[in-house]
N, C-alpha and C positions, 0 to 999 in steps of 0.2 A: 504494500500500500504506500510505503513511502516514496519509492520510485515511483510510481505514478505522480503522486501530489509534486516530486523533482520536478519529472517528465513537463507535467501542463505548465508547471510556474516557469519551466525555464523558456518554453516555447513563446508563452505571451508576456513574458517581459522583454524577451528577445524582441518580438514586435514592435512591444512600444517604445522599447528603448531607439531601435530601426527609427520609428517616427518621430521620437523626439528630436534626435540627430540630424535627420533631413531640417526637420523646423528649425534648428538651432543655426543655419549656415559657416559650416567648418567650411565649405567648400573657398570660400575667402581664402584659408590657410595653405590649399593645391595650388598647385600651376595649372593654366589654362588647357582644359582637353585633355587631364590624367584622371579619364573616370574611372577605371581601375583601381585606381591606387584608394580613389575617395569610397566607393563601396567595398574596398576592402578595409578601410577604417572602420568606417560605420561597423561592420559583419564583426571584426576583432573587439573593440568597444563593447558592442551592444553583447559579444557572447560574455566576455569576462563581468559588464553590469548583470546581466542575464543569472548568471550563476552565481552572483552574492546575493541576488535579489531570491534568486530556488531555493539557496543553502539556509536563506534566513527563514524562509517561508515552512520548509522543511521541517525545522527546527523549532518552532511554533506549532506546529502541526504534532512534532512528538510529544511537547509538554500535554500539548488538550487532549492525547490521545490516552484511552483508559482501556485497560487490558480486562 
């Protein structure tokens, strides 16, 4: 059950994290025409946010959870 509850938090923070970043314009901080480079920020960003944001969620999920 806990990899699941990982599983979903990591995919939809992932997402929002993805939309925040687009909002946020890093793209300022590339050179012009390295879209590459710039979705592979956002993707590296948004996994390592992604995964503090599952591990916490996680971890909250194990205290509420009653055997």
């Amino acid at each position: 059950m806990d990899n699941q509850v990982y599983l979903i938090a990591l995919l939809l923070s992932a997402v929002w994290m993805i939309e925040v970043l687009k909002a946020s314009n890093f793209e300022k901080a590339f050179k012009q025409n390295k879209v590459w480079q710039i979705k592979s920020f956002y993707v590296i960003i948004a996994l390592v946010g992604a995964h503090l944001i599952a591990s916490f969620i996680e971890r909250v999920f194990e205290l509420f959870q009653f055997n």
